[in-house]
Each structure stands twice: as C-alpha cells, then as structure tokens.
N, C-alpha and C positions, 0 to 999 in steps of 0.2 A: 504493500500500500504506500501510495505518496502521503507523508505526512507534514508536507510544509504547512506552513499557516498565515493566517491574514498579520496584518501590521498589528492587530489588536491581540493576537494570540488566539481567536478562534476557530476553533479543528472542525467541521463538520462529522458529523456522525460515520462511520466507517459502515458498518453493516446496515442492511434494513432490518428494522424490528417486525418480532412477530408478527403483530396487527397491521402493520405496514405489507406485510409481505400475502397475508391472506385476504389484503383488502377488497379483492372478487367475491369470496367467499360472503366476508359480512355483510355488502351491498348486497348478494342475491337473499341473505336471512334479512335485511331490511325490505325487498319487495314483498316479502312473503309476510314479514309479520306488518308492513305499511297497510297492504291489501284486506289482511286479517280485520287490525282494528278498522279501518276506516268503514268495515263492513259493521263491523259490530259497535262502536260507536260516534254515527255518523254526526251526530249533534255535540258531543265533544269537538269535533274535528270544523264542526262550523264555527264554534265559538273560538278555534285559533285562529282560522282566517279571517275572523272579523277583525281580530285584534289591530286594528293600523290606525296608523298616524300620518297624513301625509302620501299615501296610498304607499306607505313603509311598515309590514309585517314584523311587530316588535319582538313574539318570540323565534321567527327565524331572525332579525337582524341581531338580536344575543347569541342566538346559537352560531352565526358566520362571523360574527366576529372573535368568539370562543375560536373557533376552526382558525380562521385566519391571521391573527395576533402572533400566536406561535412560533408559526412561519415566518413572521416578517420582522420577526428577532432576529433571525441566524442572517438579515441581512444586514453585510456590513459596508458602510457607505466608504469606508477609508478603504477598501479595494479597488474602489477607482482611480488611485494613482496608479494601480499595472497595467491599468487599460493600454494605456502606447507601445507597452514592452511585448503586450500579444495582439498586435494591433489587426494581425490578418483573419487571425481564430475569430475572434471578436467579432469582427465585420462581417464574417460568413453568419456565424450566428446572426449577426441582429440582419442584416438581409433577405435570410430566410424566415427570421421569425417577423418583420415588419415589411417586407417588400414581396415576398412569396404569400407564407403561412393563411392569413387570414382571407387572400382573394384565392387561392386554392382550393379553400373550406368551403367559399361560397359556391366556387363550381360546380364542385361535388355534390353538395347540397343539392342545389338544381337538377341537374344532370341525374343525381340517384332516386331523387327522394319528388320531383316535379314531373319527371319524365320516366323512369326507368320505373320506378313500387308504385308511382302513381295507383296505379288500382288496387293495390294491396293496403292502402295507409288511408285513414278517415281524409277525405278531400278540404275537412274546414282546419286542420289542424298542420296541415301542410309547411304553408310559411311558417308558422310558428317552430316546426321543428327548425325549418331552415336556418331561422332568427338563433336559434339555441346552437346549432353548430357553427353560426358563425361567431357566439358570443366565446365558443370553445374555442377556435382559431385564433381570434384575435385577444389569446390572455396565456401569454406564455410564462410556462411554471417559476417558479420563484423557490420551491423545498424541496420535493423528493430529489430536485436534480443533483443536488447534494451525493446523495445514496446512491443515484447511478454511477455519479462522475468515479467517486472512490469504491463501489466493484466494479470499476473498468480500469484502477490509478492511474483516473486523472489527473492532470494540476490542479490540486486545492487552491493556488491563488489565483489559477484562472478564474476557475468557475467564481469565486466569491468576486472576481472582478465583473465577469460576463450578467452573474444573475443581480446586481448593486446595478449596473447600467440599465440592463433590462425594467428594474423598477423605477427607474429613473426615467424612463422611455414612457413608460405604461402609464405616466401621471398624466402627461400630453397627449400619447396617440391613442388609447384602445379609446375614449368617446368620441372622436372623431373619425377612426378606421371603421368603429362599428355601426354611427351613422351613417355614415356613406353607403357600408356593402347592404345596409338593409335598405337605404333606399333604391337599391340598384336592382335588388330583388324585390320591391314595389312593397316592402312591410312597413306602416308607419309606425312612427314611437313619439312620444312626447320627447320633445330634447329638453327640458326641463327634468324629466323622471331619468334619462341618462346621466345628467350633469349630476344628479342628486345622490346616483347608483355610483357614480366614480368616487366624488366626497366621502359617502357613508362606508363605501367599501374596497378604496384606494387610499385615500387621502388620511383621512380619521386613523384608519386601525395601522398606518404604516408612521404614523406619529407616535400613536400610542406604544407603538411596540419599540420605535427606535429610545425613546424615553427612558422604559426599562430597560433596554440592552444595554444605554450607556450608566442608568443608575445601580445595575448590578456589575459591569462592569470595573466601575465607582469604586463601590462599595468591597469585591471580592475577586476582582479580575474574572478569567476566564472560569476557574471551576465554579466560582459560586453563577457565573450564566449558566452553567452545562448545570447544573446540580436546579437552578430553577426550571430549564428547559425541561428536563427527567421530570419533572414533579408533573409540571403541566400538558405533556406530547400528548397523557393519554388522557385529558379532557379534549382536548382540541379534537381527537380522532372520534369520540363518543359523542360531541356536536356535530359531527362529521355525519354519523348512522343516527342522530336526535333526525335530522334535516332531513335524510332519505328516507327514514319514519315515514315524516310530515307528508314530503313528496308523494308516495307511495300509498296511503290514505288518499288522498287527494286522486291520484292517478288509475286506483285500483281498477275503474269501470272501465276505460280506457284501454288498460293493459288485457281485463278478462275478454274484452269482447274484440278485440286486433292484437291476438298474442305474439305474435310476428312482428309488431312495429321495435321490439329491443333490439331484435336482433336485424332487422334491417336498418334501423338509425346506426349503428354497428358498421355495417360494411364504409361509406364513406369515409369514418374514422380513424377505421385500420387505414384502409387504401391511404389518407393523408398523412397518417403516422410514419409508415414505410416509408411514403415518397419523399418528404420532408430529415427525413433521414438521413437517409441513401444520397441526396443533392447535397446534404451540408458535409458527409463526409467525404462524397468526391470531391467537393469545391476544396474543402482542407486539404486534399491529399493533393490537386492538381497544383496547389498554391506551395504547395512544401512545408506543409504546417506540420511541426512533431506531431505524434502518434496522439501522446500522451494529453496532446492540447485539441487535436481535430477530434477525438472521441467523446470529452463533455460537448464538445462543440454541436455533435448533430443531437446528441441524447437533450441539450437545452435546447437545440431548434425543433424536437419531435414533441417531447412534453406539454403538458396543457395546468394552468395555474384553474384545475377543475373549480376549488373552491369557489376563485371571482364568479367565474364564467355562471355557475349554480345559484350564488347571490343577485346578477345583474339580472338573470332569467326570473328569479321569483319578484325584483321589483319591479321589470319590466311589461313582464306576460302574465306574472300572477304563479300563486302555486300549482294549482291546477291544470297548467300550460303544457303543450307540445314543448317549448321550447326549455320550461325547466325539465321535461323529462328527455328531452335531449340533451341536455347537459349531463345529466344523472349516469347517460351511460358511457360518457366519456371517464366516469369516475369506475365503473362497471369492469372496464377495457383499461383502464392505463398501467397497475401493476402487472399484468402476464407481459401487455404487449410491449411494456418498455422493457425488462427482464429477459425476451428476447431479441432486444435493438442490442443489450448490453453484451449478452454474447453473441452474437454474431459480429460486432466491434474487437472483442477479445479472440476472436476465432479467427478475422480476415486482417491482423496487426502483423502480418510476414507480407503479406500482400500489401497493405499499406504501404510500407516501407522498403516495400522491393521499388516503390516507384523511383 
C-alpha cells in the first residue's frame, strides 16, 4: 500500500469496511423491508412526506446530511497545492468527470430509457428517471474513492488533491451542468429549488464538516480525526439505509407492479461506469501518467458522489420520484461494479506500463 499522506497528516482509510463492502447486499434488504413497511404503514409514511419546509423534506435533509458530513471531513482543502505536480492525472480526471461524464449520462438516459425500455418503463415517469441519472453523472464521488485509490496503491496525495479540487468544482458546476442537461432533455425544474438543493447539500454540510476537520485536527491532530471518523462512519452508512427505507416505502407500488425498471435503470449505469473508465485510463496511459496516478484517476472519473445525487433527487422530484429511484440504484450498483474497475486496473498495470 502507498502510504504517503496529505500536508495535514491525513491517511485515508486503506481497506473497505464490512458495511462498505456489502453495500448491494443492504440496499437490496432496504427495498425489501422499504416495500414491506410502506405496505403496512402507509399513513406513517404520509406523515414523513408531509414533513417540509420550503418544499425541503426535514427528516431526509437530517438523514443526508448525517450521510454526507462524514464524507466531507476526509476532504482536505490543503491538497490542492499538489495539484501542479500531477497536473496531467488531474486534468484527465476532471475532463472526464466535467466535460464527458454528465453529457454521456444524459445520452444514455435517452437513448436506453426514451427509446430502447421505452415500452417496458411507466411512460409518465420516464424523464424523471432520466433527471435522476443525470443528477448521478453530474456528482462525482468525493469518499469511497479513497478505498479504491489504496486497493489499487494509488497516490494518496493524488487523490486527496484530485477529490479537494473536485469539490471545489462541484460548488460552481453541478447546478448549472444539471440545468442545462435537463433542459436539453425538455424536464423543467425550479432553479430556485436547485440553487436551494446545492446550498443545503453542497455548501452547508461541506462547511460544516471542514469546521470539524480542522477543530479536531486543532485539538488532537490526525488520530483524534480518525478516532472521530470510527465513531461516526457507521451513523453516516445507517442514514444511508434510514433514506433507502424512506425511498423504498414511497416507491414500493412502482417497483411491484414494473419489477424490471431496477434492473433496466441499471444497464445505462454500468455501460457509463465502464466507459468513463476505460477513456480516463487510456487518456493517462496515452499521456504517460505513472500507473500509480492514472489508476485513482479513472476509479474518481467512474465513481458517483451517490449520496448528493439521492438528496438533489428527493428535493427536486420529491420522494416518490422516478428520479430518486434512479438514483437509488446507482447506490445499488456502485460497490460490485467499482471492485471490479479496481481489479481489472491491478490486472492490466504490465500493460499499462508496457506503453
């Protein structure tokens, strides 16, 4: 394992944990126990969606910010002085995640889900999924990539450079990438309820969390962050399956009566996963980027910052929506299929470097 570390001393996590690693697993027992209760009690599940302020769902906005807070600890902003030093890796990445990523998703969308399952998928809920995959493309990860970068040893001060810039990107571009591709694909949205969606679930929680990063920092250096991290990873994951609950209640009727829409909002996913991959590790390899720097580099251009994408869906479309249940299954799909982005990375590094 590469164990260099950011300016501040922080090491990202080396292995995935348990929960992390069977994340398919829980998400398929949250559709199952979602569908359960929502069946059994329905008027429970009215009085959470009633819950809003602002047409902002207060017990999902606790529960995604529980989710997402966590996460946006381990970003460290003083990583962006290595920016220059991997200046190539960098650029592949953010190219493919701002100049490809999100207008590939929308294609697909279209192309799979407008034209191709068209008959297979409720016709009024269409766009809406569309909206959902593209809220997925345009919100590139920010934490597991951590977990991939070092089981493939990557450079740790890459990545903490590559995912610091990424969030620094995402403050500016995902509400204005995401309005455009939705009006491109004819869905309208309040741009008021977007601007609102970025504040409460970009802006807000990535203050809040730098705050504590640098007051436990402060206070204890690096282990007492890693020792608060441990305490809290596994609230954040259990907001994680509260949500998909929610979701999944909400969604049950939906899912019983087109059991086939998981698994076809699915295929465009994959397909973008791979390709979004596969481009950013041949651009590193064509560019002569070390092994070690080209391999977080496609693994952060294939990943998906699920959490945002899942939050913008429910302020946007509602819980109820094609589009947060298209989110849901980018959360469904991301640990198998990035686990084997990451070996097949470790498998074709003689090939690499034969170039």
């Amino acid at each position: 394992m590469n164990h260099t570390v950011a300016a501040d001393g922080a090491n990202p996590p080396a292995t995935i944990g348990f929960f992390e690693k069977y994340l398919t697993i829980w998400v398929a027992l949250c559709i199952v126990v979602g569908i359960a209760l929502g069946a059994i009690m329905p008027q429970f599940f009215a009085v959470v969606a009633a819950a809003e302020v602002a047409k902002v769902n207060i017990p999902v906005a606790v529960l995604i910010w529980l989710m997402i807070i966590p996460m946006l600890i381990r970003i460290d902003f003083a990583a962006l002085g290595e920016v220059r030093s991997q200046w190539r890796g960098i650029g592949v990445t953010l190219f493919v995640n701002w100049a490809v990523k999100p207008f590939t998703m929308a294609l697909l969308g279209i192309v799979f889900l407008q034209w191709l399952f068209a008959p297979l998928l409720p016709a009024d809920e269409i766009p809406s999924y569309i909206a959902g995959l593209i809220l997925l493309g345009a919100a590139p990860c920010t934490a597991m990539v951590f977990v991939w970068s070092n089981l493939c040893d990557g450079d740790a001060n890459f990545t903490l450079s590559q995912v610091a810039l990424n969030d620094a990107v995402m403050l500016v571009a995902f509400a204005p990438i995401v309005g455009l591709l939705l009006g491109v694909a004819s869905i309208t949205i309040p741009w008021n309820t977007l601007m609102l969606s970025v504040g409460l679930y970009i802006v807000i929680p990535l203050i809040i969390a730098q705050v504590l990063r640098r007051s436990f920092l402060a206070q204890g250096g690096e282990a007492a962050l890693e020792r608060f991290l441990g305490r809290i990873q596994p609230v954040s994951l259990l907001a994680l399956l509260s949500t998909l609950v929610l979701l999944f209640a909400f969604q049950g009727e939906t899912i019983l009566a087109s059991p086939l829409v998981i698994l076809l909002l699915a295929v465009p996913i994959l397909i973008q996963v791979y390709f979004i991959a596969g481009l950013a590790y041949w651009m590193n390899r064509q560019l002569g980027v070390a092994w070690n720097i080209g391999a977080p580099s496609c693994l952060i251009g294939a990943s998906n910052f699920f959490e945002l994408a899942v939050a913008a869906a429910i302020a946007l479309f509602g819980l109820n929506s094609g589009a947060a249940l298209a989110t849901v299954v980018g959360v469904l799909v991301e640990v198998p299929v990035m686990l084997t982005i990451v070996a097949m990375v470790k498998r074709s590094r003689g090939w690499y470097e034969a170039h």
